[in-house]
C-alpha positions as CSV (number, residue, x, y, z in Angstrom):
1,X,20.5,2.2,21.7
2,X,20.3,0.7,18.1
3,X,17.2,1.2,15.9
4,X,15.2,-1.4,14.7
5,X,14.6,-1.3,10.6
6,X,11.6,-3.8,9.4
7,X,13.1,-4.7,6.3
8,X,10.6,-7.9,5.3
9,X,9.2,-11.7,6.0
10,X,10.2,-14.9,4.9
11,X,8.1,-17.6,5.0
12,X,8.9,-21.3,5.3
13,X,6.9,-23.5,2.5
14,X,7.6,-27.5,2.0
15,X,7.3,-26.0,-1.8
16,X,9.5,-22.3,-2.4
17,X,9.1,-22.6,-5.9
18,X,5.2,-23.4,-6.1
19,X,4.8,-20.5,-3.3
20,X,7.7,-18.0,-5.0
21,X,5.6,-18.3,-8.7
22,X,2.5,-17.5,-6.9
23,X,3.3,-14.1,-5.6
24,X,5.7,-13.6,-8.7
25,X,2.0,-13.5,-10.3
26,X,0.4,-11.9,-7.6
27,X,2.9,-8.7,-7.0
28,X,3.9,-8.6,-10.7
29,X,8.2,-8.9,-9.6
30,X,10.0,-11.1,-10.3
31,X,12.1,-13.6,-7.9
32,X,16.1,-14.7,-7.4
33,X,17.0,-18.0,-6.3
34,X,16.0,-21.6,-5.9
35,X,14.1,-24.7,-4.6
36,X,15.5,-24.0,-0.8
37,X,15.8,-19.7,-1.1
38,X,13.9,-17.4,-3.2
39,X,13.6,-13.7,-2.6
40,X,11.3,-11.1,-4.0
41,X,12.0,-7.6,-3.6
42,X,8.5,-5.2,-3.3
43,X,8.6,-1.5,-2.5
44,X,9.3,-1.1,1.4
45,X,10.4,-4.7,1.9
46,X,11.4,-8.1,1.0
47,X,9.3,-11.4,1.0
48,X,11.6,-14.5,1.6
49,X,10.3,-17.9,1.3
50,X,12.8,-20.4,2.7
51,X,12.1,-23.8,2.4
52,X,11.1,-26.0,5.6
53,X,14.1,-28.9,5.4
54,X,16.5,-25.9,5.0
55,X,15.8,-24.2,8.0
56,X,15.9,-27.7,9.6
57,X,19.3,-28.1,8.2
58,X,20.5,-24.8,9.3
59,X,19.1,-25.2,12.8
60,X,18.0,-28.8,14.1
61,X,14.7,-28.7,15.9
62,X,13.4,-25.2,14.4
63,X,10.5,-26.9,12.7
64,X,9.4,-28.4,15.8
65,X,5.7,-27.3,16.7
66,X,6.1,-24.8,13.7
67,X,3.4,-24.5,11.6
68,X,2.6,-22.9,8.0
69,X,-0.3,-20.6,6.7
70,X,-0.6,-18.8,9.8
71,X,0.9,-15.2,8.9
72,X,-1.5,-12.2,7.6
73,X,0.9,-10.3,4.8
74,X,-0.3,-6.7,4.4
75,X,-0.2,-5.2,1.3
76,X,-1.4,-1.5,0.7
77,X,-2.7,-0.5,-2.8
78,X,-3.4,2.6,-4.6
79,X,-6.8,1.5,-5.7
80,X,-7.6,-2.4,-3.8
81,X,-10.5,-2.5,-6.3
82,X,-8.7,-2.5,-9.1
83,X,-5.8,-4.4,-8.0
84,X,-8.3,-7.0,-6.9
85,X,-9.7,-7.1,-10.6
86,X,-6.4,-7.3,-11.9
87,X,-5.1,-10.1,-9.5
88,X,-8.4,-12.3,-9.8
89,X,-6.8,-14.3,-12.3
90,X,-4.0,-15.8,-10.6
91,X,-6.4,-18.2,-8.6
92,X,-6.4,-16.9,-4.9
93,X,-9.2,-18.0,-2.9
94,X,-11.3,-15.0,-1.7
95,X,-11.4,-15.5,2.4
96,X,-13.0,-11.7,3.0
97,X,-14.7,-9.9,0.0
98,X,-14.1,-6.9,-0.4
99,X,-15.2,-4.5,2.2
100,X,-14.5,-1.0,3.9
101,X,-13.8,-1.1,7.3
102,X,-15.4,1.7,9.5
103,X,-11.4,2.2,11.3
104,X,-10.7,3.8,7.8
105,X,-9.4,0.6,5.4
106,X,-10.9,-0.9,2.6
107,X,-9.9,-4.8,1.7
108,X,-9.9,-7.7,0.3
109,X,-8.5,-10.9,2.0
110,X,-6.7,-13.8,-0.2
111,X,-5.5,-17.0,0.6
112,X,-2.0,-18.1,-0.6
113,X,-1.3,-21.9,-1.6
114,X,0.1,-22.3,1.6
115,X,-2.9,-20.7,3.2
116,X,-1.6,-17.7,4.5
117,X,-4.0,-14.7,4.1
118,X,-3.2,-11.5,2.4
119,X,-4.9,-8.6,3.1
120,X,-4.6,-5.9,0.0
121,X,-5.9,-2.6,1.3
122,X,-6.5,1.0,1.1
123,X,-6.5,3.8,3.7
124,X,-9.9,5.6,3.4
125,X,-11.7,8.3,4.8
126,X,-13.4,7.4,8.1
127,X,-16.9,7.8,8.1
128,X,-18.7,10.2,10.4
129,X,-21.8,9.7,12.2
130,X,-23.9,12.3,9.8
């Protein structure tokens, strides 16, 4: 049996290069390619953003009932506090403030310009009933 190997997402945009800067911004990489394919390579995976009319090029029909903004990208920090003071200034809308969950995560939800929500978080400590 083969093993399966997460290796990243890529998410279709009507505008690569508009979505590519912001998380060029956001991550602090940088990205290769163009208008219809750019790629940005993280530590443990690679975010793709391929352009809608390409995909539709490459495979007549795909785009039919498909929408966009509706993935959750996780993305653990060292310190989400800090990264969250450091990342303020590219302009994300805030969706979830920053909170600590009691299942052992602190967050902070964004919203990219294609209004998919990124959730930067920490493992904490879970909290026991004293």
């Amino acid at each position: 049996m083969s093993a399966f190997r997460f290796t990243g997402i890529c998410l279709v945009s009507n505008d690569v290069l508009k979505l590519a800067d912001f998380y060029v911004r956001l991550l602090g990489v940088s990205a290769e390619g163009d208008e219809t394919f750019t790629s940005l390579s993280v530590a443990g995976a690679e975010l793709s953003i391929f352009a809608a009319s390409g995909m539709e090029r490459m495979a007549p029909g795909s785009m039919n009932g498909a929408g966009r903004g509706s993935h959750t990208i996780e993305i653990q920090v060292d310190d989400v506090d800090e990264t969250f003071d450091r990342v303020r200034p590219v302009g994300a809308e805030v969706v979830k403030p920053l909170t600590t969950q009691p299942w052992g995560r602190r967050s902070v939800w964004l919203r990219d310009p294609d209004g998919n929500i990124i959730n930067l978080y920490q493992p904490v400590p879970i909290a026991t009933p004293g």
